[in-house]
C-alpha angles and dihedrals in degrees: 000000000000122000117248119264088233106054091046123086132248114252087247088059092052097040088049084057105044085050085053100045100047097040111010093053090042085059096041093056097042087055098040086054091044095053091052088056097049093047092058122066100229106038088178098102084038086062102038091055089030097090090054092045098043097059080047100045088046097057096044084051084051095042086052085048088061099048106060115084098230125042097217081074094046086054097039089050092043088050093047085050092045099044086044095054093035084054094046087053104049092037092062 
């Protein structure tokens, strides 16, 4: 049985998460990693673990994507996460 018009996506909206999960969330991590090591004096162990954590930290951002119903609130979450991040870096 098909699915009902009403409850499927438009392709925008796919396209516009697909787009968020792949590179949004990419940036969001890498800036999220990147404002930890410049709040602690010494960003050598941040670096080091970062490349575990980052592959972890990534998917669950894609798998939250997912998860929300619109994509306008993926990207507005993604962009809070990255201008926070980007501030926190060029601050310290």
């Amino acid at each position: 049985m098909p699915a009902k018009a009403e409850h499927l996506s438009s392709g925008w909206t796919r396209f516009s998460k697909l787009m968020a999960a792949l590179f949004g969330a990419y940036l969001a991590t890498i800036f999220l990693h990147l404002s930890i090591a410049k709040m602690l004096v010494d960003d050598t162990p941040v670096i080091i673990t970062s490349t575990y954590s980052t592959f972890l930290v990534w998917c669950g951002f894609m798998i939250m994507i997912y998860l929300i119903k619109k994509a306008w609130i993926s990207w507005a979450i993604l962009l809070s996460i990255i201008s926070v991040g980007s501030l926190l870096i060029f601050m310290s």
